[in-house]
C-alpha positions as CSV (number, residue, x, y, z in Angstrom):
1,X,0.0,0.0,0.0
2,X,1.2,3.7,-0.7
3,X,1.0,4.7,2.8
4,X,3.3,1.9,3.8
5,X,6.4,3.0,1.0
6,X,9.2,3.3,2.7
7,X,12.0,5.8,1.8
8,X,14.9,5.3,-0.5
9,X,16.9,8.7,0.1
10,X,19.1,8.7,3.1
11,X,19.4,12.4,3.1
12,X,16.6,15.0,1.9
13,X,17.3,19.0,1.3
14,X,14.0,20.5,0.7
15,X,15.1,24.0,-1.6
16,X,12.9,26.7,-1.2
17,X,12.8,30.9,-1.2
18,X,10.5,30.6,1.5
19,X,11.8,29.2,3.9
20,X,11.9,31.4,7.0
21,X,10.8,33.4,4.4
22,X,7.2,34.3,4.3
23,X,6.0,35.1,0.9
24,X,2.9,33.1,0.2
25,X,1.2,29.6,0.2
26,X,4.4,27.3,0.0
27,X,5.7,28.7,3.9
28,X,2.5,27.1,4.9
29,X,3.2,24.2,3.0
30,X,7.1,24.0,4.1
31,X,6.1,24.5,7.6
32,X,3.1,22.8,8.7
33,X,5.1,19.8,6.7
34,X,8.2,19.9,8.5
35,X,7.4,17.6,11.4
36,X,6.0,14.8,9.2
37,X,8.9,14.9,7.1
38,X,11.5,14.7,10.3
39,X,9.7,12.0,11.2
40,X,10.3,10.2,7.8
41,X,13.9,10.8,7.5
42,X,14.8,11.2,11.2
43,X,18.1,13.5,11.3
44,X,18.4,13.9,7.6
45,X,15.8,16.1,6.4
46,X,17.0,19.4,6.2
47,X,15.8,22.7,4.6
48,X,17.4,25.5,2.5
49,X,16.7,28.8,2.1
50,X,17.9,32.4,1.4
51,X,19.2,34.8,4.3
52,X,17.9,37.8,5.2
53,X,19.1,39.3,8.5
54,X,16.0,41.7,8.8
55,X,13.4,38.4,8.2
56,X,15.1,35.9,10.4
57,X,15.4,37.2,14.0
58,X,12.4,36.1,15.5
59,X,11.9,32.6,13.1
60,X,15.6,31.4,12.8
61,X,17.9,30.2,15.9
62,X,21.7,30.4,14.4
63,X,23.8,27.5,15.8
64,X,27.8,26.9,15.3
65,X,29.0,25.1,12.0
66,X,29.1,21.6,12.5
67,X,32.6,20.5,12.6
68,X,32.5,18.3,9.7
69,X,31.1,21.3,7.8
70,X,33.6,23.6,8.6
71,X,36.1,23.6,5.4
72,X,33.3,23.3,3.2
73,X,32.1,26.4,5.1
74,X,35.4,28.2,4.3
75,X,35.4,27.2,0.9
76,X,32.3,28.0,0.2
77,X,32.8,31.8,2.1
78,X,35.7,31.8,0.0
79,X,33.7,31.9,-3.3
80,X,31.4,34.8,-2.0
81,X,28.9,32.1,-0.3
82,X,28.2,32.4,3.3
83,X,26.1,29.9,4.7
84,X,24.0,30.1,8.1
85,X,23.3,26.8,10.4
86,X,20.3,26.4,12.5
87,X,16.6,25.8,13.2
88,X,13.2,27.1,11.9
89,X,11.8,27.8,15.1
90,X,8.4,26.0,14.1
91,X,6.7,22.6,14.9
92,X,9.5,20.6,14.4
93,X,12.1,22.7,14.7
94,X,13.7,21.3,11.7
95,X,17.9,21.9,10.9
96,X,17.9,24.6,7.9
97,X,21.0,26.4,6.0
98,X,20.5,29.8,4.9
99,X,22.4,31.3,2.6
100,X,23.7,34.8,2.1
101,X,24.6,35.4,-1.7
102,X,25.0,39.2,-1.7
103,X,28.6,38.9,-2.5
104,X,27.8,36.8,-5.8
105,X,26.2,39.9,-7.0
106,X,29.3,40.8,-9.9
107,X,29.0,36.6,-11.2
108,X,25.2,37.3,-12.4
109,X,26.1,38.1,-15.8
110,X,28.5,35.0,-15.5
111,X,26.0,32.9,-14.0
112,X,23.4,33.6,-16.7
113,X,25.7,33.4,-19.2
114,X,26.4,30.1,-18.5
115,X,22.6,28.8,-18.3
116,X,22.3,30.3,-21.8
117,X,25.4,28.3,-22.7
118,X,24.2,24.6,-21.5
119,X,20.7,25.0,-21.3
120,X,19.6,28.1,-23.8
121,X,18.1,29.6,-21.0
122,X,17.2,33.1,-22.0
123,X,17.7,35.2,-19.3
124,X,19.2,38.6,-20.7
125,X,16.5,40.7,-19.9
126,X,15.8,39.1,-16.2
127,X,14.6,41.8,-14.1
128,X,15.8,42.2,-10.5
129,X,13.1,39.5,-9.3
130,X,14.3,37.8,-11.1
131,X,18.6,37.8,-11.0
132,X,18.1,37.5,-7.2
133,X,16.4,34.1,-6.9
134,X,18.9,33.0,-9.4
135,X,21.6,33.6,-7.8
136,X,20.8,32.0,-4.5
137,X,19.4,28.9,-6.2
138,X,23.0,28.8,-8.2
139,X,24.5,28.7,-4.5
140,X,22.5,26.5,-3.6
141,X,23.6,23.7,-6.1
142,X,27.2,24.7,-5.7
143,X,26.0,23.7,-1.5
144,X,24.5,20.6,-2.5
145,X,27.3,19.8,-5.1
146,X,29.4,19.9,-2.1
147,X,27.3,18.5,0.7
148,X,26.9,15.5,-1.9
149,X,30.9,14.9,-1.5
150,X,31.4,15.0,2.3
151,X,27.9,12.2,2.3
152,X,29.3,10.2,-0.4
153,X,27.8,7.2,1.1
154,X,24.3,8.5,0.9
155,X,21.8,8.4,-1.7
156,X,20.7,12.5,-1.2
157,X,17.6,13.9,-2.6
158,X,17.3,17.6,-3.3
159,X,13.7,19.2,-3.4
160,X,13.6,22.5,-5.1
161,X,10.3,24.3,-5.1
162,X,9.1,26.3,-8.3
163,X,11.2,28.4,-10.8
164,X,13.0,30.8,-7.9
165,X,14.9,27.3,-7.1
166,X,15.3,26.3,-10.2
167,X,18.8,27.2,-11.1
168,X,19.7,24.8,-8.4
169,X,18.5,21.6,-10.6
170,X,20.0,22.9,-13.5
171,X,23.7,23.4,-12.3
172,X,23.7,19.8,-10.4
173,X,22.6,18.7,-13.8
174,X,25.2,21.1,-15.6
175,X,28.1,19.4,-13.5
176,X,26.4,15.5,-13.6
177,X,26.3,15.6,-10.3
178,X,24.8,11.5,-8.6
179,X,22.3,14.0,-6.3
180,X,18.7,12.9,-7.4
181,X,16.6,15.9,-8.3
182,X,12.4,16.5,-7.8
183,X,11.2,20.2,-9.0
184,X,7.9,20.7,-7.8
185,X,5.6,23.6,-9.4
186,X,3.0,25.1,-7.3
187,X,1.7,27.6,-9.9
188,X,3.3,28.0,-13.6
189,X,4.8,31.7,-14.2
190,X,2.6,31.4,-17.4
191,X,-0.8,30.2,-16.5
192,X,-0.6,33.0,-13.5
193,X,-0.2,35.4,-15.3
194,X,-2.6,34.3,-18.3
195,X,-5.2,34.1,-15.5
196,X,-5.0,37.7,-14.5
197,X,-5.7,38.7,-17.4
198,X,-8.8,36.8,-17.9
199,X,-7.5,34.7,-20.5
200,X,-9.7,31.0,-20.0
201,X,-6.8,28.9,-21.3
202,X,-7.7,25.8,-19.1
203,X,-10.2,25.2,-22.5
204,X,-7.5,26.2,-24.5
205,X,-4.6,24.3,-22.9
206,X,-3.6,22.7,-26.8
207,X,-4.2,25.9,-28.9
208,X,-2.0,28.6,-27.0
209,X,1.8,29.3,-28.2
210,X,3.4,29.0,-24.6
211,X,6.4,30.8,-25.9
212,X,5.4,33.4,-27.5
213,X,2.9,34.1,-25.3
214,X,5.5,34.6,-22.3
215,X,7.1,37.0,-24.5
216,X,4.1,39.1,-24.6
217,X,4.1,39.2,-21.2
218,X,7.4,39.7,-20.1
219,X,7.9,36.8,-18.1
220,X,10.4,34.7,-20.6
221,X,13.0,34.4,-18.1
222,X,11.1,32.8,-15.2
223,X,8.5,31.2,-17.9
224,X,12.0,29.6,-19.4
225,X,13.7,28.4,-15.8
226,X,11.0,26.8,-14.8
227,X,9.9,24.5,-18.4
228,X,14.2,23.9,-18.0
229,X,14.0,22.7,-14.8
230,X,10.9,20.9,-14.8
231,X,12.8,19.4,-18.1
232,X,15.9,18.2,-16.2
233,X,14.9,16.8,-12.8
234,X,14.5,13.4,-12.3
235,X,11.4,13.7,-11.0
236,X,8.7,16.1,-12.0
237,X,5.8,17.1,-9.2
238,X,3.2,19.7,-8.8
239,X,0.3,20.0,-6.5
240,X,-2.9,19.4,-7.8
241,X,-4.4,17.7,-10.6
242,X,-5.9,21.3,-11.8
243,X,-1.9,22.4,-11.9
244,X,-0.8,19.3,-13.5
245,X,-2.5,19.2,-16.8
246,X,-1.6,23.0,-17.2
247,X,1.9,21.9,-16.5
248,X,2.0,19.3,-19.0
249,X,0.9,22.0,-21.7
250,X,3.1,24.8,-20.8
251,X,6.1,23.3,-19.2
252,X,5.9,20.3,-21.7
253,X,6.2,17.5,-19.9
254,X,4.1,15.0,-17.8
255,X,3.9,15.1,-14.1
256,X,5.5,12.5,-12.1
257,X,3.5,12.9,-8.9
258,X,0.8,15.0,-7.4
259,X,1.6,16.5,-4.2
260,X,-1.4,17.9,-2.6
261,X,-1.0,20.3,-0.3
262,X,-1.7,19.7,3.7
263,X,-2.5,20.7,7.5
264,X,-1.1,19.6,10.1
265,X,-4.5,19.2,11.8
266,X,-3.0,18.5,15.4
267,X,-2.1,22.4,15.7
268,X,-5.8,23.1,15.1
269,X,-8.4,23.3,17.6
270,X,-10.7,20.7,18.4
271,X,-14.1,21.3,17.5
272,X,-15.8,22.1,21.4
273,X,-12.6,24.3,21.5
274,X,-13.6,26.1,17.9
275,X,-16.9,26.4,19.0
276,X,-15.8,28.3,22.2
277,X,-13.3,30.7,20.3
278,X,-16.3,31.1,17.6
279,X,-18.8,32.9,20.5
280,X,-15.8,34.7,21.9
281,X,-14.4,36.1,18.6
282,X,-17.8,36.8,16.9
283,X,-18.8,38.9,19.9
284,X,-15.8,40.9,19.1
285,X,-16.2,41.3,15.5
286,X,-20.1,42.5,16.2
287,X,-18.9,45.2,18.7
288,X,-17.0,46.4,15.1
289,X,-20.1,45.7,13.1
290,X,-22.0,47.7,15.0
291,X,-20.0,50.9,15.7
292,X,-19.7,50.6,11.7
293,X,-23.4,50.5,11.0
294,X,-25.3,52.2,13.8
295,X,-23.5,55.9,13.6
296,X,-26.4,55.3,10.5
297,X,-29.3,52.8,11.0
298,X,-29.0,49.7,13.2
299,X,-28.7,46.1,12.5
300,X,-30.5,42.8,13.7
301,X,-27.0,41.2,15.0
302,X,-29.0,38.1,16.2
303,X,-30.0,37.3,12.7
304,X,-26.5,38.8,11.5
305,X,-24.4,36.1,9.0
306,X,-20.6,37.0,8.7
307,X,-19.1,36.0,5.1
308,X,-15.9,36.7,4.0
309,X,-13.6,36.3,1.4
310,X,-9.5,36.9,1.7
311,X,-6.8,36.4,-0.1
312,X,-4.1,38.8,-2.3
313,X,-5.6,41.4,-4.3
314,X,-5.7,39.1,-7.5
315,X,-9.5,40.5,-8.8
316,X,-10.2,37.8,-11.0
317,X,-8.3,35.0,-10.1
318,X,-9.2,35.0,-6.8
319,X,-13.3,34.9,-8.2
320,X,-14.3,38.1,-6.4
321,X,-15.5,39.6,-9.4
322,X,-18.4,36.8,-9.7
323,X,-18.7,36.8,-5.7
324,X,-19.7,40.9,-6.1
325,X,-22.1,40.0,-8.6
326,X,-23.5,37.0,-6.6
327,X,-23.8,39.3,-3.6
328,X,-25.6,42.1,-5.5
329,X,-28.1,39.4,-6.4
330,X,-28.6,37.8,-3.6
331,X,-28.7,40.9,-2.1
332,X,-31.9,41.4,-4.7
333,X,-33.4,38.2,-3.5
334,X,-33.2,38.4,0.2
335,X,-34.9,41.9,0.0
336,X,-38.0,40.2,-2.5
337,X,-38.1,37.0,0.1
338,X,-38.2,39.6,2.7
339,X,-35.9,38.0,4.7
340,X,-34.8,38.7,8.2
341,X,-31.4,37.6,8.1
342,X,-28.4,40.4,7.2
343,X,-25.4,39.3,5.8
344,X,-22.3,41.3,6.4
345,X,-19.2,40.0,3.4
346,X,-15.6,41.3,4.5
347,X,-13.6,41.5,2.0
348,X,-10.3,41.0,3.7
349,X,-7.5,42.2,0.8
350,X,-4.7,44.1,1.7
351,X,-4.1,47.3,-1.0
352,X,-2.8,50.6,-0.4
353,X,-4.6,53.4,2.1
354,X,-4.2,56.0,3.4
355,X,-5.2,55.3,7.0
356,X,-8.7,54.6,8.5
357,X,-11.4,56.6,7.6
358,X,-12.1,59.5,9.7
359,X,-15.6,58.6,10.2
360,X,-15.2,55.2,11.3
361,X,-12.2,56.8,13.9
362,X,-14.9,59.1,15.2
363,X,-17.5,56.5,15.7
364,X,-15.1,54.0,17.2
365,X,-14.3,56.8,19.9
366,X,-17.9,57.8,20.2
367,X,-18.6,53.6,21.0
368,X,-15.7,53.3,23.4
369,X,-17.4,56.3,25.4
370,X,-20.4,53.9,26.0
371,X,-18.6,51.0,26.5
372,X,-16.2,52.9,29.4
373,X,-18.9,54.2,31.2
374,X,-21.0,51.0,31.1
375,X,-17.7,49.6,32.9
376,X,-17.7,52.4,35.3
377,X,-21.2,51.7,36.5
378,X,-20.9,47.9,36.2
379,X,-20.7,47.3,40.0
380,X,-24.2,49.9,40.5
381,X,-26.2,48.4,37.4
382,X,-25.7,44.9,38.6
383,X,-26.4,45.4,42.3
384,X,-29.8,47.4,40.8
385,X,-30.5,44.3,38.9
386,X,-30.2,41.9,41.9
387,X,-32.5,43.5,44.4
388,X,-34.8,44.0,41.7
389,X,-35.0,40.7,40.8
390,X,-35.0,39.2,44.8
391,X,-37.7,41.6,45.5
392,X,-39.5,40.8,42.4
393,X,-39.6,44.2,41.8
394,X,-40.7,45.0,38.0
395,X,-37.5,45.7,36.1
396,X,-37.2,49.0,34.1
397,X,-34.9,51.1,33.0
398,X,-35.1,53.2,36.4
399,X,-34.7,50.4,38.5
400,X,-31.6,49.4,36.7
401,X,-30.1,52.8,35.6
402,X,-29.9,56.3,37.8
403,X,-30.9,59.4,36.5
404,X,-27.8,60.7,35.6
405,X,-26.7,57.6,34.2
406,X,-29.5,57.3,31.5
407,X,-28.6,61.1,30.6
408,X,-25.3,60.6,30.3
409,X,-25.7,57.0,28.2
410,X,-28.5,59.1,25.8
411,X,-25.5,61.5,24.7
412,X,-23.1,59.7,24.2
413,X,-25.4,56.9,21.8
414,X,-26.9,60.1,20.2
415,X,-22.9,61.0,19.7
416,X,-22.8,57.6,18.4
417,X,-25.9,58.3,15.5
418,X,-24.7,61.4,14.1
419,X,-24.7,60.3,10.4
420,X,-27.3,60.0,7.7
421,X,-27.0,58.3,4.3
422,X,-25.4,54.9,3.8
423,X,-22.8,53.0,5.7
424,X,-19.0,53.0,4.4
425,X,-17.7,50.6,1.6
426,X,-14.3,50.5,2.8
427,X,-12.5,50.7,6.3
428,X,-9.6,52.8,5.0
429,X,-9.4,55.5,2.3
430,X,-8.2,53.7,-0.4
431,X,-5.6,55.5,-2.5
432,X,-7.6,56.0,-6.2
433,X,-11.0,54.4,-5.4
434,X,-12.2,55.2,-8.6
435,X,-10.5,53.0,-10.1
436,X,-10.6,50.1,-7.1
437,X,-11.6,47.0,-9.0
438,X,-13.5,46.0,-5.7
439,X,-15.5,49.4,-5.1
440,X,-15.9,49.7,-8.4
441,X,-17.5,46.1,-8.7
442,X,-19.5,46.8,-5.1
443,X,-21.3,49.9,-7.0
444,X,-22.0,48.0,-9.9
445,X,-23.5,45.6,-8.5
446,X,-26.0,47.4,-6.1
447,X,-24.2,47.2,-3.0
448,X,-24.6,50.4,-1.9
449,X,-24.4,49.6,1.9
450,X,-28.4,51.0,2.7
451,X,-30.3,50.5,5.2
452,X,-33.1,48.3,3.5
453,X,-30.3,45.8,2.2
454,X,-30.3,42.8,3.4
455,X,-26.5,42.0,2.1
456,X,-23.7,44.4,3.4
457,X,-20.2,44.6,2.5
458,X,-16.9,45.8,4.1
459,X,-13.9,46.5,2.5
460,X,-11.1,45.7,5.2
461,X,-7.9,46.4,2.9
462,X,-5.3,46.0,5.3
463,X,-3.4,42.6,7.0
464,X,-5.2,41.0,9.9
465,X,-2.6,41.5,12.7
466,X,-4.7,41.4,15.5
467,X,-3.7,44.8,16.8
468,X,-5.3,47.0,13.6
469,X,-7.5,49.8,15.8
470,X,-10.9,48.0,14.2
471,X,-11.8,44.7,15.1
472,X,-8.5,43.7,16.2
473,X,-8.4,39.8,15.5
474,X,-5.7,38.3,13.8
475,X,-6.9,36.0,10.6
476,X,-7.4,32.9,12.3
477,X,-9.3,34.5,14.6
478,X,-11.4,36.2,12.1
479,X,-11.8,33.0,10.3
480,X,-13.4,32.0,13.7
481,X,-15.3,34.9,14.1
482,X,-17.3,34.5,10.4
483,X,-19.8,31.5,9.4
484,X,-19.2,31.3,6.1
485,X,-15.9,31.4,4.1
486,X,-16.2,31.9,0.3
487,X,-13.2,31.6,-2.4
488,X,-14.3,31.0,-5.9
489,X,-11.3,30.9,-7.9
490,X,-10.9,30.7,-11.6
491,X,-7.2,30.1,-10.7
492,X,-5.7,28.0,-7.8
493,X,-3.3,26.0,-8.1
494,X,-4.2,24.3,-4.7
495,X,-6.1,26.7,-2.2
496,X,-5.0,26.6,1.9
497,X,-8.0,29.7,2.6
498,X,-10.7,27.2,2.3
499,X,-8.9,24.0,4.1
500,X,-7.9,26.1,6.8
501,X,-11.1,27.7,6.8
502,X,-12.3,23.7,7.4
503,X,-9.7,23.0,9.8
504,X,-11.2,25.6,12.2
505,X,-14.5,24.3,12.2
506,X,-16.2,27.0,9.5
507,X,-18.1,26.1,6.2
508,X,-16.4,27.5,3.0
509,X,-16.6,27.6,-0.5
510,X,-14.5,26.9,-3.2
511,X,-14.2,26.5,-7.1
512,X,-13.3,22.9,-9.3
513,X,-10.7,25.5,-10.8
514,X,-9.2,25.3,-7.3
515,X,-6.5,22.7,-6.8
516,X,-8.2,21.4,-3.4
517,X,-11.8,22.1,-4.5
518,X,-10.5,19.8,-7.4
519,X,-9.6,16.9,-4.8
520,X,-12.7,17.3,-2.8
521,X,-15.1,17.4,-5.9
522,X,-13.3,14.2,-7.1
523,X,-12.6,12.1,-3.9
524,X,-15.5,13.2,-1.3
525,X,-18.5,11.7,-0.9
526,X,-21.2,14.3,-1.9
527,X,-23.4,15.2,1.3
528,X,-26.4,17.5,1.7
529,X,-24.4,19.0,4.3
530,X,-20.9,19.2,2.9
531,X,-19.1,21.7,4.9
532,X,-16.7,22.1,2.0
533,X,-19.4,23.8,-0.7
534,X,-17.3,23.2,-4.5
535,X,-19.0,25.5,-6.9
536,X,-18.4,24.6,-10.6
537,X,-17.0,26.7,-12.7
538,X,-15.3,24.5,-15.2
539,X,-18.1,22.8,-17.0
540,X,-21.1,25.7,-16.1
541,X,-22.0,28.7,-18.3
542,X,-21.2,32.2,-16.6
543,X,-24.9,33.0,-15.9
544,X,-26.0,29.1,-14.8
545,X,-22.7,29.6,-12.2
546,X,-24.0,32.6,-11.2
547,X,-27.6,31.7,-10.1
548,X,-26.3,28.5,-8.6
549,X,-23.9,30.4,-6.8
550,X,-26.3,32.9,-5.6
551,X,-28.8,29.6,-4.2
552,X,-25.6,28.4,-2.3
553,X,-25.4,31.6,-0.6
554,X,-29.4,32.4,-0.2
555,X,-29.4,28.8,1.1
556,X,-27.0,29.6,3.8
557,X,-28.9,32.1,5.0
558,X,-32.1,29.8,5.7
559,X,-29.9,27.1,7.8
560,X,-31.3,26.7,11.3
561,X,-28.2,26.9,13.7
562,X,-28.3,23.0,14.2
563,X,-27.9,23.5,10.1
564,X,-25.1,25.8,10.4
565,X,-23.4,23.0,13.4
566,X,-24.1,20.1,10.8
567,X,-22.2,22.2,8.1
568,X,-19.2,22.9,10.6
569,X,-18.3,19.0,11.5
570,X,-18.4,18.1,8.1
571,X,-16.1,21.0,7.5
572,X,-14.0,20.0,9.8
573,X,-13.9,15.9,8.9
574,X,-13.2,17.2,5.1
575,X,-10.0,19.0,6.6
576,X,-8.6,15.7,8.4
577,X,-8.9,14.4,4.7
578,X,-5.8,16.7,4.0
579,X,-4.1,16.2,7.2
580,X,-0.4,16.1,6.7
581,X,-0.2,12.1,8.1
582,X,-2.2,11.3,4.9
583,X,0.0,13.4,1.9
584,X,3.3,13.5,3.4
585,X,3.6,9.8,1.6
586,X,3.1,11.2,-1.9
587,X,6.6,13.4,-1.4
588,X,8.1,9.9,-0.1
589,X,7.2,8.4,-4.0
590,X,8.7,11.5,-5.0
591,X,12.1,11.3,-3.7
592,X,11.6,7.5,-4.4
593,X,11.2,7.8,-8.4
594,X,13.9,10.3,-8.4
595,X,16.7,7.8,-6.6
596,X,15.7,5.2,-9.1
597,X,16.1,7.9,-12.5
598,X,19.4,8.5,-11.4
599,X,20.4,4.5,-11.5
């Protein structure tokens, strides 16, 4: 059985930019997969990354050279190459070597002038994003070269995740070095960047000139690095089966293995303890709701539903363009079905502001008012309520409240409802809104933010920290604030939002475009409750997708909160399906087929 393969490498160096590195999805990937793989190859599993002194501090714990390291240290320093030992201070705590290249910076012509010389690589033009990446991954060959010859007893495996790492597969295969080699693609350069400009090449995957089309773009060098590398490594991986048959078109050749990406579901919460943080950071998110909404009409926040979307401001690949349109119309049918039920969509996309809106500053003062003086009087009010209650005494305001008190609260929430007109689109001021894709597709649409709509939006442009003056929750914490997480993407290669939305015990929604709403529409059981909500897009006209898009959401809104309990288990049994303990085997193949290529 697959789960029971055992491992053929004796040493593994997993190559990445992101290690210690946060960039995007593959940190996750690296990091919530670093215990599982230490527990595959014991002491010999170690990562590589690039150095940056400012990025490290509080992630990276430097340790001394290990003695048997130390000339190849000095040799390696000698050629401009500075290598850092230690730990990734994460689950794990797995052995990494960073590595400075800043002094290779006069070889870069060299360096590319010798990729265009074995491998035709046409580099020339490489812009600084480019060169850098390049010349790390260069080092990082010239490492493994090296760490090859001091293990010359081992069969090694190197690792080297998408195009910024490629340069390390091509000079191992430049100097026929025995190290086997996987390249794994998370995303091609290419079909990125086709994406995002709304070209629909997944039904056009035989028809499109690859080449010349990277040329149009301007992205020929990393477009070229990555079809080399995925050309010359023994093995060949990507992540999803979405990714893999766009692989096979635009980097021209077949994938060897799907890696899916996973969790590492043990450093979740269980569900009673999910349910707990829910009530505690919903609460917090409705004290921002209302101070947002009731400076100009109030809101039901009983029969409130938080949605939300989040992810890099990527309009149309990232599907917010048909979630606005879905919104505005479910927005239309709520109001006809005269439904009680608001929903309140965040749109949590970092972009550039200027600051928080003055309005929303003002109001947040004006709420804080109430708030403090409802904490001064704390002790009085609930003393008041206690004798009225053991001396069955009719409640009312005036046996709660003094005089002065209720005058005092009355100014302060009339301070609080100084506005007319409709509630605020955006949290910030967002630099150019006329031309903000997501205002721009909020107006379109209706959403107008009125007091008669039943759907609201909130643009919340900035990163979830958890100490951002507003609602001041971090983004697991706002996950498990929300009900509903929603993520249509027309391009993805696998998808973490909506399995770690899952893996904290909240419903979402993703696309078949999606590399994980791919696995779960093709290995899951279909249930009426799925927790996991796959919304086709591949085979399904624009407007059919639409209205069944719209009944998914309108549908949501009806659930009793049994409904709503029955959707979050599932949710939650869906992400076990992607726990680490299940795909860490796949990378195990991986290393596997590579050990036997180089035979």
């Amino acid at each position: 059985m697959k789960n029971n393969i055992k491992s053929k490498a004796d040493m593994v160096f997993e190559v990445s930019w992101e290690v210690c590195n946060k960039v995007g999805g593959i940190f996750t990937v690296l990091s919530s997969k670093a215990r599982h793989m230490e527990k595959q190859y014991k002491n010999s599993y170690y990562l590589i990354g690039p150095y940056f002194a400012d990025k490290v501090r509080a992630v990276f714990k430097e340790e001394p050279i290990p003695e048997h390291y130390k000339e190849m240290y000095d040799n390696l320093k000698a050629e401009g190459i500075i290598c850092h030992f230690g730990s990734w201070l994460i689950e794990g705590e797995p052995e990494v070597i960073l590595i400075d290249f800043n002094a290779l910076w006069p070889k870069v012509d060299n360096i590319k002038k010798q990729l265009w010389e074995n491998f035709q690589l046409d580099s020339l033009d490489g812009p600084q994003d480019f060169n850098e990446p390049v010349l790390w991954s260069w080092a990082v060959g010239i490492l493994t070269d090296k760490l090859s010859k001091i293990h010359n007893d081992k069969k090694i495996v190197v690792q080297a995740h998408e195009w910024l790492s490629g340069a390390t597969v091509l000079y191992l295969k430049k100097i026929n070095s025995n190290v086997a080699t996987v390249f794994t693609t998370h995303a091609t350069t290419l079909g990125r960047t086709l994406a995002a400009h709304g070209v629909d090449f997944y039904t056009h995957l035989d028809e499109i000139d690859y080449r010349k089309e990277a040329y149009k773009y301007g992205v020929q060098a990393k477009h070229n690095m990555e079809r080399l590398a995925a050309t010359h490594a023994d093995a060949f991986t990507t992540v999803s089966r979405v990714t893999a048959a766009e692989a096979e078109y635009i980097l021209g050749r077949k994938v060897d293995v799907i890696l899916p990406n996973g969790l590492d579901m043990s450093e979740f919460p269980c569900f009673e303890e999910a349910a707990l943080k829910h009530k505690k950071y919903r609460n917090k998110l409705r004290e921002f709701v209302l101070y947002y909404f009731f400076p100009y009409y109030s809101i039901d926040l009983d029969n409130a539903l938080f949605y939300f979307t989040a992810s890099r401001y990527e309009f149309h690949n990232k599907g917010m363009d048909i979630y606005i349109d879905s919104l505005g119309k479910l927005n239309e049918k709520m109001k006809k079905a005269k439904s009680n039920k608001t929903v309140v969509s965040f749109f949590w996309v970092p972009t550039q502001t200027s600051g928080i809106s003055p309005d929303i500053i003002e109001a947040r003062e004006a709420f804080q008012d109430i708030k403090d003086l409802l904490e001064e009087e704390e002790d009085d009010i609930k003393e008041n309520l206690l004798y009225a209650l053991t001396s069955e005494e009719k409640v009312s305001e005036k046996t709660i409240f003094d005089e002065g008190f209720i005058l005092k609260i009355k100014r302060k929430i009339l301070s609080l409802k100084s506005k007319s007109g409709n509630a605020p689109l955006s949290t910030h001021d967002i630099i150019n809104p006329e031309n903000d894709p997501i205002l721009r597709a909020f107006k379109k649409a209706g959403l107008k933010n009125k007091e008669e709509d039943r759907v609201k939006v909130i643009f919340y442009p900035i990163y979830l920290s958890g100490a951002d003056g507003l609602g001041d929750l971090d983004y697991y914490q706002s996950i498990q604030a929300s009900h509903f997480g929603i993520f249509p993407s027309h391009y993805e290669p696998w998808g973490y939002t909506p399995l770690e939305t899952a893996a904290l015990g909240v419903a979402s929604l993703t696309s078949n475009l999606s590399g994980f709403g791919k696995y779960c529409f093709d290995n899951l059981p279909k249930k009426i409750d799925p927790g996991v909500y796959i919304l086709d897009i591949e085979n399904t006209k624009k407007e059919e997708m639409i209205n069944d898009f719209v009944d998914i959401l309108y549908k949501y809104t009806q659930f009793t909160k049994k409904k709503r309990i029955d959707n979050k288990i599932q949710a939650r049994k869906v992400a076990f399906t992607a726990d680490w303990e299940n795909f860490v085997v796949n990378y195990i193949e991986a290393h596997n087929m590579a050990i036997e290529k180089t035979k």
